[in-house]
MARVO-491126 format. One line per field, with one value per residue (C-alpha): x, y, z; residue number from 1; residue in one letter. Coordinates in Angstrom, 2 decimals, decimal comma, padded with zeros to 5 digits. Layout:
// MARVO-491126
c1 = c(X_...)
c2 = c(Y_...)
c3 = c(Z_...)
num = c(NUM_...)
residuo = c(a_...)
***
This chain:
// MARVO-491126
c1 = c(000,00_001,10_-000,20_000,93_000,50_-000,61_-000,39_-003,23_-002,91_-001,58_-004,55_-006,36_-004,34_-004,88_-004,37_-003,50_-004,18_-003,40_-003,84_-002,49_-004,49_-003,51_-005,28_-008,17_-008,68_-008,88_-011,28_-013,68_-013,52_-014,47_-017,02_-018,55_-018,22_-020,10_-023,17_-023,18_-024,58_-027,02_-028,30_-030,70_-030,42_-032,65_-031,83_-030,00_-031,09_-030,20_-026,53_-025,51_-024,90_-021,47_-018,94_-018,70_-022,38_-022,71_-019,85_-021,54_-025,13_-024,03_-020,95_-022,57_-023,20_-019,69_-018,01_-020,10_-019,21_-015,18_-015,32_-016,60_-013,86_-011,05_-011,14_-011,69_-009,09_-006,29_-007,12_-006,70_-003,54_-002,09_-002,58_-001,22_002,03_002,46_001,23_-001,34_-004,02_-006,96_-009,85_-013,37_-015,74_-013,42_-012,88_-014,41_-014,00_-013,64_-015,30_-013,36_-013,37_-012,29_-012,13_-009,63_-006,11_-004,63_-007,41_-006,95_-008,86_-007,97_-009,46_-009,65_-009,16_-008,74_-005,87_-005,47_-002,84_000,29_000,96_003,44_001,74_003,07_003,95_000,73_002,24_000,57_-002,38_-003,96_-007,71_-010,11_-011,88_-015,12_-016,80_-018,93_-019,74_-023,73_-025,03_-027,72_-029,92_-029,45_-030,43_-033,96_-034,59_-034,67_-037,00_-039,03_-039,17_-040,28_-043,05_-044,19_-044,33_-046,13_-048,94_-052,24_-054,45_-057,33_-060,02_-060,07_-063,58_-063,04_-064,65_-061,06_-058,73_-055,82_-052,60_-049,06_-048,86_-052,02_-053,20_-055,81_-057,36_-058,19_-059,44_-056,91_-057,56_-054,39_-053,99_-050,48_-050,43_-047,48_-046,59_-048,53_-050,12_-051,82_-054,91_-053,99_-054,63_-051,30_-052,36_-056,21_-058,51_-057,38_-057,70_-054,92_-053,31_-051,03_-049,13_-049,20_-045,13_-044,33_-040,69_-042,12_-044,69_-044,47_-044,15_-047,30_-049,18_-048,47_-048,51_-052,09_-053,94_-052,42_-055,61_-058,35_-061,49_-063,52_-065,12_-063,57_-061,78_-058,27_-056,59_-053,10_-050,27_-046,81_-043,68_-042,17_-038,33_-036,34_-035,19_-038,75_-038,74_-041,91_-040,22_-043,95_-044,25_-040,23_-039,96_-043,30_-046,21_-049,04_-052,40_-053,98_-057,44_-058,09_-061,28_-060,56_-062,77_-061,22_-058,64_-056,49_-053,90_-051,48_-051,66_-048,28_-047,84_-045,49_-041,92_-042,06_-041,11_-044,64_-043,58_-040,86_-042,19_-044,67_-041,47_-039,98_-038,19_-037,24_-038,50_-037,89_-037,23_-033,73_-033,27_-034,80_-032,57_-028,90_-030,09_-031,14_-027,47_-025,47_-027,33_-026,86_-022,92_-022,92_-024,54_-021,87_-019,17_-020,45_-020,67_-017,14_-015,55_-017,37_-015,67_-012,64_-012,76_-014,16_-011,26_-008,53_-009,60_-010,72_-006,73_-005,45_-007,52_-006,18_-002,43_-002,37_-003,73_-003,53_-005,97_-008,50_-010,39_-013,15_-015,26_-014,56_-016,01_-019,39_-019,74_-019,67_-021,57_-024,30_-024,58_-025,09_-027,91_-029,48_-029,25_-030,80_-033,48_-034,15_-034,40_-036,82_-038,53_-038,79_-039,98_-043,46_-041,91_-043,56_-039,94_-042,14_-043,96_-041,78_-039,78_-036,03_-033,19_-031,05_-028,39_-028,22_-027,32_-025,30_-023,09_-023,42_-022,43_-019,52_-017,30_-017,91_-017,25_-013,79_-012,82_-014,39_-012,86_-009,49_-009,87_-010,67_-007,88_-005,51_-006,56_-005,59_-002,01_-002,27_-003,00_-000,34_002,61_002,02_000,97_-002,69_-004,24_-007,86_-007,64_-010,52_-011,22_-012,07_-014,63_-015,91_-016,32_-018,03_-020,27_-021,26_-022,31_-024,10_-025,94_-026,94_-028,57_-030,43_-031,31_-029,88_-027,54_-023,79_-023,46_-026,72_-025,68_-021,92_-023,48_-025,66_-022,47_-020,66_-023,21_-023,66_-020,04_-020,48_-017,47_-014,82_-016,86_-016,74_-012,83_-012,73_-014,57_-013,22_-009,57_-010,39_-011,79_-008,21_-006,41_-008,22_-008,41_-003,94_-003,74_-006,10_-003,72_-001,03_-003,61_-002,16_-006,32_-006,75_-009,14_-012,30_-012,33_-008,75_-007,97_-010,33_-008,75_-005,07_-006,89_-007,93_-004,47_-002,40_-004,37_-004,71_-000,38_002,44_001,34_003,58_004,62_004,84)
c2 = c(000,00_004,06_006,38_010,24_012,44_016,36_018,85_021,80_022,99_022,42_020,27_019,83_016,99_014,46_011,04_010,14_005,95_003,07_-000,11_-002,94_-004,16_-008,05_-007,18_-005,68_-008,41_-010,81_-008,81_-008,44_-011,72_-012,64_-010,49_-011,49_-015,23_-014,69_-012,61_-015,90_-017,93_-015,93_-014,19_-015,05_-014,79_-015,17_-018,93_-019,52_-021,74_-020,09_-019,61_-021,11_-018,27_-018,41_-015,72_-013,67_-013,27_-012,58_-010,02_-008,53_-008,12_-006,64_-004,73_-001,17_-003,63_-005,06_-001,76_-000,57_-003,29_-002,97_000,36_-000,02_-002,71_-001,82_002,30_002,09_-000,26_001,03_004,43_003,44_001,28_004,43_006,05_004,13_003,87_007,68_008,12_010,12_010,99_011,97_013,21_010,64_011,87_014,28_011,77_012,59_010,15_011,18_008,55_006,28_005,72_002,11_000,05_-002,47_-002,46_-000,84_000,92_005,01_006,93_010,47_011,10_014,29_014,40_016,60_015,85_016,81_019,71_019,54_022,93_024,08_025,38_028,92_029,32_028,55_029,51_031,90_032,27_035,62_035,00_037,73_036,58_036,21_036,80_034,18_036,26_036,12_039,31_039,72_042,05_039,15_036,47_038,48_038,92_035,23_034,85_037,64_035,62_032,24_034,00_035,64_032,55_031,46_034,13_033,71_035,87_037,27_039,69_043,41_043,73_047,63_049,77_051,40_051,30_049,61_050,47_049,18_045,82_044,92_041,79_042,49_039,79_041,17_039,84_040,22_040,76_041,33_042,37_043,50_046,93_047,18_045,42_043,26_041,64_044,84_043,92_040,23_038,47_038,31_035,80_034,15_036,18_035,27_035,74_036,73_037,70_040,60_042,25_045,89_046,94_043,22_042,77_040,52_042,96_045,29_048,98_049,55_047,02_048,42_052,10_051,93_049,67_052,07_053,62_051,43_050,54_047,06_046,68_049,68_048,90_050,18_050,23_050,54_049,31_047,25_046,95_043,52_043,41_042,04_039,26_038,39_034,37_033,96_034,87_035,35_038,46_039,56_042,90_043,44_046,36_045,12_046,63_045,62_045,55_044,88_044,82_044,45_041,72_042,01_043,12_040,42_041,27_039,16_038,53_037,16_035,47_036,76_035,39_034,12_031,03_029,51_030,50_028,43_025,34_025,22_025,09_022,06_020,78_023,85_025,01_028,46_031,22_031,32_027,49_028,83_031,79_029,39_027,13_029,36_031,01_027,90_027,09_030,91_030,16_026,72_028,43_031,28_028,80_026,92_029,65_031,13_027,78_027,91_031,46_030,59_028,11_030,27_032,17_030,28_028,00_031,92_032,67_029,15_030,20_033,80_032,96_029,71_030,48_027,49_026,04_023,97_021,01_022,69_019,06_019,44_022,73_021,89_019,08_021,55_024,13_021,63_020,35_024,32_024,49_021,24_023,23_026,05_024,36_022,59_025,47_026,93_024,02_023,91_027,09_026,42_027,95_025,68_025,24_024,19_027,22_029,68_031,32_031,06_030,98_028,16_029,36_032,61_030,98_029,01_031,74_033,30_029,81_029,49_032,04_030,32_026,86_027,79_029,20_025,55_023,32_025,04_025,10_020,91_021,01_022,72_021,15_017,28_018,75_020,15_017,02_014,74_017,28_017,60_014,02_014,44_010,93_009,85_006,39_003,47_004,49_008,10_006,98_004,50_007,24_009,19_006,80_005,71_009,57_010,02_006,70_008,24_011,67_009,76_006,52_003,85_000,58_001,94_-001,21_-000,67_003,37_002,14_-000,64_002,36_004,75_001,34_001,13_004,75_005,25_007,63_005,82_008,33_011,37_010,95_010,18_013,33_015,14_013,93_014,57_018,13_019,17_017,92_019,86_022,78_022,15_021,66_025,15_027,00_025,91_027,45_030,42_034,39_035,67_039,45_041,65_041,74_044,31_044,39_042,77_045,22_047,53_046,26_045,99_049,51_051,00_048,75_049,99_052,99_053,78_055,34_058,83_061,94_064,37_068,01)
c3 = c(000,00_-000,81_001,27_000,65_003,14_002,75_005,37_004,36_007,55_011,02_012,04_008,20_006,33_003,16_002,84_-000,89_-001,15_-003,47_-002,41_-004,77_-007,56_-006,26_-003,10_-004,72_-006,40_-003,81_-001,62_-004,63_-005,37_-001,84_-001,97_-005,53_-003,87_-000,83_-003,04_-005,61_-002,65_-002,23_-005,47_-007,51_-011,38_-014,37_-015,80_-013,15_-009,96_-006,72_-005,81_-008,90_-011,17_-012,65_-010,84_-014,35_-014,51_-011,19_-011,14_-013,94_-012,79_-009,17_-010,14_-008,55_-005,15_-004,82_-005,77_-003,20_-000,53_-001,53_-000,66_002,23_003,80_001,67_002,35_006,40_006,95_004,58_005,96_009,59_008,72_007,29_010,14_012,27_010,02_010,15_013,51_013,15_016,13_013,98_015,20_015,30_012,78_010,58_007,78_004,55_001,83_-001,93_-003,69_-006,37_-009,36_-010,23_-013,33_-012,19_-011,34_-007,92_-006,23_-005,27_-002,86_-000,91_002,60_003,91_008,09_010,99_013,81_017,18_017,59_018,79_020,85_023,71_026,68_027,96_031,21_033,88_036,94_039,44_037,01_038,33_039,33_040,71_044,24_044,68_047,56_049,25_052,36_053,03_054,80_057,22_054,57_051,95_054,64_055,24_051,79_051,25_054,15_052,63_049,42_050,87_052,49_049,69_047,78_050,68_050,27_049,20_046,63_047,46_046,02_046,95_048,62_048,24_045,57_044,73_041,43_040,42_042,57_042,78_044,03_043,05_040,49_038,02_036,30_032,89_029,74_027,00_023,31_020,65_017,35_015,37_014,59_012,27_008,66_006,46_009,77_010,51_012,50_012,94_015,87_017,96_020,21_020,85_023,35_027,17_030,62_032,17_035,73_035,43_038,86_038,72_038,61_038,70_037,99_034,92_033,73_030,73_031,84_029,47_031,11_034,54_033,22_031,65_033,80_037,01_038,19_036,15_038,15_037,97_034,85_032,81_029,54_028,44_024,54_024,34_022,37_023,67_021,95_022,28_022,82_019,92_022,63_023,19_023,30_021,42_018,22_016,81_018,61_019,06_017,84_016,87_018,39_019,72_020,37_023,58_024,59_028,00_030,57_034,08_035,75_039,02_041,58_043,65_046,14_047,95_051,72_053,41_056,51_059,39_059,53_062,81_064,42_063,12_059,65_059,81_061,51_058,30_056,23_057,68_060,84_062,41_065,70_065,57_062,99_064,10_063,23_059,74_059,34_060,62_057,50_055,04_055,77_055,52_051,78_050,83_051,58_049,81_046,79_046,89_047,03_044,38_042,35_043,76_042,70_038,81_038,59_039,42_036,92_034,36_035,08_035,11_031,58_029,79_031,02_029,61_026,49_025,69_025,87_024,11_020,77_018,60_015,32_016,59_014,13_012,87_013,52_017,61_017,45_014,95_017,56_020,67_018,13_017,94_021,64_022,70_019,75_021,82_024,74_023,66_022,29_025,09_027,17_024,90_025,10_029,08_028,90_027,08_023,80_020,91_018,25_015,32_015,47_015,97_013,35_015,28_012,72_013,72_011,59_012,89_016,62_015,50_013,82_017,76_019,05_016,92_018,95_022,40_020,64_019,76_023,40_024,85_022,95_022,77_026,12_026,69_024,53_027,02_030,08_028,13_027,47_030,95_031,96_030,34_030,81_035,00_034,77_036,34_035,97_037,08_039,01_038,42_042,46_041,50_038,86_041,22_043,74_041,21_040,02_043,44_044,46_041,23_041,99_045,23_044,23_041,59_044,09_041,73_042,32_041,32_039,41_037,44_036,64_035,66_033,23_031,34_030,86_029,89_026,96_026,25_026,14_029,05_030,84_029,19_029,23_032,90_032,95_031,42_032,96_036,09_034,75_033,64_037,35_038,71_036,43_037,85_041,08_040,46_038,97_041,32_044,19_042,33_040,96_042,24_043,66_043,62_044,63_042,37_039,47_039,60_036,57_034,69_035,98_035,52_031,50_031,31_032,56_029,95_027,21_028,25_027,50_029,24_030,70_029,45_031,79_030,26)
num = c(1_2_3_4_5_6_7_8_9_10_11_12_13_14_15_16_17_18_19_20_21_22_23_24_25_26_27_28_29_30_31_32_33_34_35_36_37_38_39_40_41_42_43_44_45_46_47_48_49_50_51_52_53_54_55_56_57_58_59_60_61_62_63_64_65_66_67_68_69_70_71_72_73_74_75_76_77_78_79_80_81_82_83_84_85_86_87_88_89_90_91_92_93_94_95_96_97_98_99_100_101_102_103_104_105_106_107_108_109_110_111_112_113_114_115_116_117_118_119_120_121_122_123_124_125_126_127_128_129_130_131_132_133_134_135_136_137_138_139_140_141_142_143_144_145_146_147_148_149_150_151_152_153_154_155_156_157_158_159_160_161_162_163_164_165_166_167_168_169_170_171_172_173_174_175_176_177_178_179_180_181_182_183_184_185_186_187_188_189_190_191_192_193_194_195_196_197_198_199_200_201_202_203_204_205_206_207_208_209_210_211_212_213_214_215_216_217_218_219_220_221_222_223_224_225_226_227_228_229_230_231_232_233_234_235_236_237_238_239_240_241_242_243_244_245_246_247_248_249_250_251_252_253_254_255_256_257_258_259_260_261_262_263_264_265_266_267_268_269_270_271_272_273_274_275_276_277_278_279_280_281_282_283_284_285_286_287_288_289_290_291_292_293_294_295_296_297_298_299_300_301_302_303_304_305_306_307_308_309_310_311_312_313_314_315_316_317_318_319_320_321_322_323_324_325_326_327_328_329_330_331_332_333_334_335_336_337_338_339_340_341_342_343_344_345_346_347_348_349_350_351_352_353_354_355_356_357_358_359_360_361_362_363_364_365_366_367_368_369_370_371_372_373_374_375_376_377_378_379_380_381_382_383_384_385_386_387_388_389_390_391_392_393_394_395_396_397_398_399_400_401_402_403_404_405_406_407_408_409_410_411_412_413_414_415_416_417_418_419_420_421_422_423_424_425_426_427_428_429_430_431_432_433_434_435_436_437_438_439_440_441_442_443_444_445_446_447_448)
residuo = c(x_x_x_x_x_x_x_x_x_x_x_x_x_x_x_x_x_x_x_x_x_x_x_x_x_x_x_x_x_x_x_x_x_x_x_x_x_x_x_x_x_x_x_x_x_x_x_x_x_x_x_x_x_x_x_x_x_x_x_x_x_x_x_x_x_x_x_x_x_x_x_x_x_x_x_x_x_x_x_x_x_x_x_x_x_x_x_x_x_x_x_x_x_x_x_x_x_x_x_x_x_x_x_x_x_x_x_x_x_x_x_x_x_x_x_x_x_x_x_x_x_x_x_x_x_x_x_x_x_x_x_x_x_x_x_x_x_x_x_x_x_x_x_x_x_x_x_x_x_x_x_x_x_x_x_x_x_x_x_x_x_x_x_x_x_x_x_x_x_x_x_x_x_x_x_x_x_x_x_x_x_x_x_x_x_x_x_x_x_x_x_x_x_x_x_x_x_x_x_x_x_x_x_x_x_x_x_x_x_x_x_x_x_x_x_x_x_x_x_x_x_x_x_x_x_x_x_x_x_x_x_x_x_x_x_x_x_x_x_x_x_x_x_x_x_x_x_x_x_x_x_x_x_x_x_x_x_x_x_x_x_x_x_x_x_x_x_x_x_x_x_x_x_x_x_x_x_x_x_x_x_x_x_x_x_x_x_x_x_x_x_x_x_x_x_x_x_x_x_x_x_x_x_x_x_x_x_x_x_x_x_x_x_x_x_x_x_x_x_x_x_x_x_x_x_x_x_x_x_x_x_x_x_x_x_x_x_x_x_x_x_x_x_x_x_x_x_x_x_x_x_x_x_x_x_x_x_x_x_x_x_x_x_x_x_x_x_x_x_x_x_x_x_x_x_x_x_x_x_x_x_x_x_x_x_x_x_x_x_x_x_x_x_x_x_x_x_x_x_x_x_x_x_x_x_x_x_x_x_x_x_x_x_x_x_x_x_x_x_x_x_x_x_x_x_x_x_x_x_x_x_x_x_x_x_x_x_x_x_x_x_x_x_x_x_x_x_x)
***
């Protein structure tokens, strides 16, 4: 076998392949053997067409089946010759054409890329603070007891006020384009909170004041970032009646209060655990920061060409994200108009940074010699089988099949690495890094 290699880039290469005509040959005869058993031809009793004819009559099927052993495995044994670590999935095969004799094929392939790491030492990370303060603590409380209160009607004969929830009956219609006058969205009944942190400003601005039973026109621009995409950028008129007024009553937070919540005895026993969850949520997030920080670092001074297939593959898992979000949030994706393309082209950015950064942590990785042990994945596996109340042997047999096995490894690998360089990380204040940013591009002062 020849194989030519092509470098058209650092990580973009081609394959050039001839395999010898003798072992062509004996592969397609195989092949048109194992079909005679089978086939059936005119004049012929089954399996007992002569090889010629049978050659003949499937030619496009056992073209079709040498391709398909011959190309794989003289691809992958060229690989292996030259050494290659190409990427799974980046092969693309230019399809033959063969009329006998040796057989040639190119195959176009991404590999990984070979890089030198600058110097990681004393990375500099920004702190952040995981400090819970007492105002923070009673806003929480203030929160579960308003999700705690009930709605009830205003008996008064008074108008809307701040606060308050009018139950109206909503009718829209577009007011701008070719849709002029088209329904926006069916006639409804809806609850809407008077300077709610969720309301429009025109809602709140033009039902502010409107008495039970009076009717109120006015029109409400949609953001462009709306996520009904249906109504994203567009003006809508409103026609509303209000049918009633509902206001929220909340219970004390008091040492009853908190016994309805769970097994606390007093509101202090509430408050000491609502603290401790603030601070594991802080840390949490203190720890993904740090992280953020130290892989963005990684990213910005180690600038290298990445396979374009590693980043369509993470361009594509953030597209499943987002759709899934959309998704969990009542949006219907077959209705609305979202243009897929368009976020992907927004993806595309991001996609780079992650996997260069993946990238970075694996050389990371091999070069301080960071290895994940069979005990760490079994740790893993037996806390994941925990939070999700499954036998560890029956949730390490379903990554086993889904190939989830080496995800973990890596992911487990990657969260050493960091965990090795934010022990050797140099944490300043917060904002001082912006600030360190603005002052070097903002150049050498000039005295007069």
């Amino acid at each position: 076998m020849k194989a030519e290699l092509t470098d058209i880039t650092h990580v973009k290469k081609r394959l050039d392949i001839e395999i010898p005509a003798e072992v062509v040959s004996a592969e397609s005869t195989a092949i048109a053997r194992e079909l005679a058993k089978r086939a059936r031809v005119p004049g012929f009793r089954p399996g007992k067409a002569p090889l010629a004819v049978v050659r003949n009559r499937y030619r496009a099927d056992i073209l079709s089946e040498l391709y398909e052993q011959l190309l794989p495995r003289h691809f992958l044994d060229a690989v292996r010759h030259k050494g290659l670590d190409v990427v799974d999935g980046s092969m693309s095969f230019e399809p033959p054409e063969y009329d006998g004799g040796p057989l040639s094929f190119q195959v176009g392939f991404e590999v990984f890329p070979a890089f030198e790491l600058g110097d990681y030492s004393e990375i500099p990370v920004e702190e952040t603070p995981t400090d819970v303060t007492e105002d923070e603590v009673n806003g929480y409380l203030e929160k579960l007891a308003d999700d705690k209160a009930e709605m009830a009607p205003v008996e008064e004969d008074r108008p809307l006020r701040a606060g308050d929830h009018a139950a109206i009956a909503l009718n829209a219609t577009f007011v701008d384009g070719d849709a002029d006058g088209a329904p926006a969205f069916p006639e409804k009944q809806v609850l809407c909170e008077i300077g709610g942190e969720d309301t429009f400003e025109e809602f709140t601005d033009n039902l502010t004041g409107a008495s039970v039973g009076e009717d109120r026109s006015f029109e409400v621009a949609y953001p462009e970032g709306h996520p009904d995409q249906r109504l994203a950028g567009r003006r809508v008129r409103c026609e509303t009646r209000v049918d009633g007024i509902r206001r929220k009553t909340r219970p004390a937070v008091d040492d009853e209060f908190a016994r309805e919540l769970g097994d606390f005895r007093t509101v202090d026993d509430l408050r000491a655990e609502v603290r401790r969850n603030m601070e594991q949520r802080l840390r949490e997030r203190a720890d993904a920061a740090t992280r953020e920080g130290l892989v963005g670092w990684l990213v910005d001074n180690n600038d290298f060409e990445v396979p374009d297939s590693l980043v369509e593959q993470q361009a594509q898992a953030g597209l499943e994200r987002a759709a899934r979000n959309l998704a969990g949030r009542g949006v219907d994706l077959e209705s609305a108009r979202f243009d897929w393309g368009e976020l992907r082209a927004k993806l595309y950015p991001q996609a780079v940074r992650d996997v260069r950064g993946r990238l970075i942590l694996a050389r990371l990785a091999e070069k301080e010699r960071i290895a994940v042990t069979d005990g760490d994945v079994d740790d893993q596996i037996r806390k994941m089988a925990e939070a999700v109340g499954r036998p560890a042997a029956q949730l390490r047999a379903q990554l086993d099949t889904d190939g989830g096995l080496d995800s973990l490894r890596e992911r487990l690998r990657d969260d050493k690495v960091v965990a090795w360089l934010r022990d050797r990380a140099r944490f300043v204040p917060p904002g001082s890094l912006a600030a360190e940013d603005a002052n070097a591009g903002a150049g050498p002062s000039v005295e007069p």
